[in-house]
C-alpha positions in Angstrom: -180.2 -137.9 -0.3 -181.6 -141.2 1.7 -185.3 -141.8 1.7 -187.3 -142.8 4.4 -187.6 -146.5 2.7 -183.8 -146.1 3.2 -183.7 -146.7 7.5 -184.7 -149.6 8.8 -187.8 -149.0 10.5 -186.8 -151.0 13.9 -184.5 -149.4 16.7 -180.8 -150.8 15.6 -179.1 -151.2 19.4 -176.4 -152.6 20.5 -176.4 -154.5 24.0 -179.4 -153.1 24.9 -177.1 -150.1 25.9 -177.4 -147.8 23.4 -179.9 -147.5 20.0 -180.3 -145.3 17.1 -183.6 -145.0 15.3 -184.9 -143.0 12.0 -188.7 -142.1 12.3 -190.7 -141.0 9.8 -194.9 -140.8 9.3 -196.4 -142.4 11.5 -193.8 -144.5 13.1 -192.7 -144.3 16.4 -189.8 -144.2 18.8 -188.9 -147.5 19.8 -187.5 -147.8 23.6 -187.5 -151.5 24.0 -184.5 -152.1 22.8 -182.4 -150.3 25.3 -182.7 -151.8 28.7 -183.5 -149.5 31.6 -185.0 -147.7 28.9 -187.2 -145.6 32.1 -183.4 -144.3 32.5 -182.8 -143.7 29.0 -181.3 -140.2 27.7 -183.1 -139.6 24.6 -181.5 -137.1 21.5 -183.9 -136.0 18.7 -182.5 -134.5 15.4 -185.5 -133.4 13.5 -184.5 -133.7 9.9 -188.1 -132.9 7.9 -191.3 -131.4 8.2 -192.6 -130.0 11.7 -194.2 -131.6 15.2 -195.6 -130.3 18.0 -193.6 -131.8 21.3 -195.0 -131.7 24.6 -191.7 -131.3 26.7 -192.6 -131.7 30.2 -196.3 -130.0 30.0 -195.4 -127.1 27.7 -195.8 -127.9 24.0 -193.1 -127.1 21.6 -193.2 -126.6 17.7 -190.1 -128.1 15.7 -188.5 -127.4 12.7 -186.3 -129.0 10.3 -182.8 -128.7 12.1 -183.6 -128.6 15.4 -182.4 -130.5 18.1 -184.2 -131.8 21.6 -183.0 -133.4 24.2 -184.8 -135.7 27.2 -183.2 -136.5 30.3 -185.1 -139.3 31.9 -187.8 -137.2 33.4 -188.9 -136.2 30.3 -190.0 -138.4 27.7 -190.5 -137.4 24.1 -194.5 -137.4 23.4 -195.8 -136.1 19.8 -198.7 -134.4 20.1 -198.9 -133.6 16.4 -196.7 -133.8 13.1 -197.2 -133.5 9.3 -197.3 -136.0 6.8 -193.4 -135.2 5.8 -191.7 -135.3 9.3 -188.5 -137.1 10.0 -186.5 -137.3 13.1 -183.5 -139.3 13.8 -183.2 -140.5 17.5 -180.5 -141.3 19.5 -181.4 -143.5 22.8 -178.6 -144.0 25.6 -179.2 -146.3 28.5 -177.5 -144.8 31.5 -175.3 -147.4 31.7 -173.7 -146.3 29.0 -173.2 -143.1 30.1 -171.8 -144.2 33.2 -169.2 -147.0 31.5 -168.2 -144.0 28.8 -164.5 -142.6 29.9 -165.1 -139.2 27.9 -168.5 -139.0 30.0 -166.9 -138.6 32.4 -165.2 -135.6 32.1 -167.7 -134.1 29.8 -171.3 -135.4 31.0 -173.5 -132.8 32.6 -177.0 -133.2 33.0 -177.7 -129.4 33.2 -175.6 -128.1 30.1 -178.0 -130.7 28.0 -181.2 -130.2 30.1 -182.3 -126.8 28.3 -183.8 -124.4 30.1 -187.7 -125.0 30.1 -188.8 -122.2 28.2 -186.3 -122.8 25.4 -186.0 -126.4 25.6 -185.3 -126.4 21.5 -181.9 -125.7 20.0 -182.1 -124.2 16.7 -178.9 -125.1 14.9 -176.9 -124.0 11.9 -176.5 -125.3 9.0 -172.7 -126.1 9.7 -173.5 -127.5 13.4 -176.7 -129.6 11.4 -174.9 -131.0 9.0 -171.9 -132.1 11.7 -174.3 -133.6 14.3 -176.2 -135.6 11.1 -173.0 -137.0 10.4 -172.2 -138.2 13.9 -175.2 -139.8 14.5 -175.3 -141.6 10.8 -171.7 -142.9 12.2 -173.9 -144.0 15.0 -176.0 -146.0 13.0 -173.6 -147.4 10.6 -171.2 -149.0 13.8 -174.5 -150.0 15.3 -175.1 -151.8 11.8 -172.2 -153.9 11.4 -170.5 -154.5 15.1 -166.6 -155.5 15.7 -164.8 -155.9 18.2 -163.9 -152.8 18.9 -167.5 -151.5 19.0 -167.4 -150.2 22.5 -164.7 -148.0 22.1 -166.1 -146.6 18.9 -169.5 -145.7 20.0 -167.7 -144.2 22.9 -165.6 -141.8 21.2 -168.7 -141.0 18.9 -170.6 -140.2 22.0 -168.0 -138.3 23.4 -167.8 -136.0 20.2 -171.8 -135.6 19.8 -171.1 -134.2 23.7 -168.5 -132.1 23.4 -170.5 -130.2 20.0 -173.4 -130.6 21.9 -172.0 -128.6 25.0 -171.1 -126.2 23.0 -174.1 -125.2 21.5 -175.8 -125.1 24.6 -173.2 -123.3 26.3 -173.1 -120.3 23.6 -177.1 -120.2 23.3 -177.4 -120.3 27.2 -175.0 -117.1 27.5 -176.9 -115.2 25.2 -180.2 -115.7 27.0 -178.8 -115.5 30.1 -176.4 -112.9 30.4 -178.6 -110.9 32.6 -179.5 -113.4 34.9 -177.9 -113.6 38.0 -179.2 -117.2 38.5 -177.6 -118.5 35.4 -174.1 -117.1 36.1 -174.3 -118.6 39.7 -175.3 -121.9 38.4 -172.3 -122.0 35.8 -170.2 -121.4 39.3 -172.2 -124.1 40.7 -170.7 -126.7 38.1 -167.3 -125.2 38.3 -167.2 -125.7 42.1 -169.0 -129.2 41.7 -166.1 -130.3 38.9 -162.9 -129.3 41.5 -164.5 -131.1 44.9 -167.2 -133.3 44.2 -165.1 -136.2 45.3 -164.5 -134.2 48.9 -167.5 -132.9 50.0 -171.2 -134.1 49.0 -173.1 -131.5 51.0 -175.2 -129.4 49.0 -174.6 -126.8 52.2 -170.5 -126.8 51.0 -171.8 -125.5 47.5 -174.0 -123.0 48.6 -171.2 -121.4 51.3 -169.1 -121.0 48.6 -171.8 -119.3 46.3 -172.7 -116.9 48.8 -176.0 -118.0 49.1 -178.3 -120.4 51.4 -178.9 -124.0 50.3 -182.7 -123.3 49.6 -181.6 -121.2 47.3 -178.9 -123.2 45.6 -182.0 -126.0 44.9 -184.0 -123.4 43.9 -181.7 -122.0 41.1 -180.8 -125.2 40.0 -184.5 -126.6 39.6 -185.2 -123.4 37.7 -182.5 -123.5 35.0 -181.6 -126.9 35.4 -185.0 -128.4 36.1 -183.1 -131.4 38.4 -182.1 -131.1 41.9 -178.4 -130.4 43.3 -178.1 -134.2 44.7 -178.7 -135.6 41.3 -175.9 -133.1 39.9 -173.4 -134.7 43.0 -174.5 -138.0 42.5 -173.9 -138.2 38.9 -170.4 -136.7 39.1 -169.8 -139.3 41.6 -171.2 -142.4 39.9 -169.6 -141.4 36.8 -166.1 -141.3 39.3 -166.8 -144.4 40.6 -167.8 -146.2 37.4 -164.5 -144.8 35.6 -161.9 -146.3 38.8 -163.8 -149.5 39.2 -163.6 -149.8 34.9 -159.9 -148.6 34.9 -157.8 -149.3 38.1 -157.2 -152.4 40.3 -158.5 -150.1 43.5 -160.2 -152.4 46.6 -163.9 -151.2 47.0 -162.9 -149.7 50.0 -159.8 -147.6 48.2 -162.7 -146.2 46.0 -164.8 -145.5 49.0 -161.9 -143.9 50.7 -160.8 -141.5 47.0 -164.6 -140.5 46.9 -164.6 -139.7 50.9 -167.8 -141.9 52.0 -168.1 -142.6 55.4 -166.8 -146.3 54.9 -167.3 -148.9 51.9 -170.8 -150.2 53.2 -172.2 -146.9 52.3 -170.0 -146.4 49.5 -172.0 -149.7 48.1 -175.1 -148.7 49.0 -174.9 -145.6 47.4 -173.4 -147.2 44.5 -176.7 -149.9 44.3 -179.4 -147.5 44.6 -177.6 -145.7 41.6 -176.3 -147.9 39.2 -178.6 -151.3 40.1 -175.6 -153.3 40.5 -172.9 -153.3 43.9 -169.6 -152.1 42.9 -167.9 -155.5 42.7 -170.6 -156.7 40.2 -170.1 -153.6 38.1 -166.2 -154.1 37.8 -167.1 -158.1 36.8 -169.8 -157.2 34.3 -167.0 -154.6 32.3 -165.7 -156.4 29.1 -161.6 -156.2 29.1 -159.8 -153.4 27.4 -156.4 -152.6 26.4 
């Protein structure tokens, strides 16, 4: 069993994209080394002792074995912790999550925003024991880069997803299966996976749910605690990312695949997003096979 003496006590990162860091006593998280850290998606194992979390103005007691995790809206903040507390922390610029290929298919803000009121997932020993692994793997390819260091934290991102959308997925279903809000907002996705790239209207969604557009936003504020836009415009930014990254597609073929009105608001949208215009994003990507 590793110590505490055994972690470095410094944020390992890796082109100020992505960082792993094990915190213990009185140590604390380290976001400077993972630029855009303000848009930073933050994942907390908590390996020892206990802490009390303020997750966004409710205060939250963790165990050994849970997991948290804070979308950008929500950062981490300790209120209190004893003397044997560990955590091991996973920070992810979202750049990172945008350049990821698996992202894209399995990235969903709302399956990893848990619901407010049970914004801790309590996880089995099985599931623990898993997720420590992956994100040791984390810190190990962090360690000692190669060239193929891009793929590899990829591919371990895309695992730590897929377990961790499963988790949330089963725990959701049992505290929700009586709510009618919860089972409309698992719709919501499914409609939002099939024709995000069509229509962008939060109006569309809503029609097709049955319901008015107020309420749509309202549902998905509730169990989401993020808005319906941010849901469409991350399905579409991860899009757009993955055919600028992968095909030889003009801008305004893009534009065109993801139905903007032309490519000068294709690129606009693409700016206020990502920080970069679409043409300096495809430059900036580092060749692949």
């Amino acid at each position: 069993m590793q110590t505490p003496q055994d972690h470095p006590q410094e944020a390992i990162s890796w082109k100020g994209k992505i960082a792993c860091q094990y915190i213990y006593s009185n140590l604390r998280l380290d976001t400077s080394q993972v630029k855009t850290s303000v848009n930073s998606y933050i994942y907390a194992f908590f390996e020892k002792g206990s802490a009390k979390i303020l997750y966004d103005k409710k205060e939250v007691t963790v165990q050994p074995g849970d997991f948290m995790f804070f979308p950008p809206h929500i950062p981490p903040v300790v209120l209190e912790r004893t003397d044997d507390y560990e955590v091991i922390c996973l920070i992810v610029s979202s750049n990172f999550v945008l350049d990821c290929p698996t992202a894209r298919n399995l990235y969903q803000t709302a399956s990893f925003t848990t619901n407010g009121k049970y914004p801790v997932l309590h996880l089995e020993e099985k599931v623990r024991n898993d997720l420590r692994r992956t994100l040791m793997s984390f810190m190990s390819h962090l360690s000692r880069p190669h060239s193929h260091t891009t793929e590899a934290l990829q591919s371990l991102y895309g695992l730590m997803l897929s377990d961790l959308l499963a988790i949330v997925e089963t725990n959701n279903s049992e505290t929700y299966t009586s709510q009618h809000s919860y089972k409309l907002f698992v719709k919501f996705n499914e409609l939002l996976r099939i024709h995000f790239r069509e229509h962008h209207e939060i109006s569309f969604y809503a029609e097709q749910l049955g319901i008015s557009p107020r309420y749509l936003s309202m549902m998905t504020k509730q169990v989401a605690h993020t808005t319906v836009a941010a849901f469409i415009n991350n399905h579409l930014m991860l899009e757009a990312c993955w055919l600028l990254k992968t095909t030889d597609y003009s801008i305004q073929r893009i534009s065109e695949l993801l139905h903007f009105a032309d490519q000068a608001s294709f690129s606009k949208f693409f700016k206020r997003v990502n920080g970069r215009n679409p043409l300096q994003y495809r430059r900036d990507q580092e060749p692949h096979t």
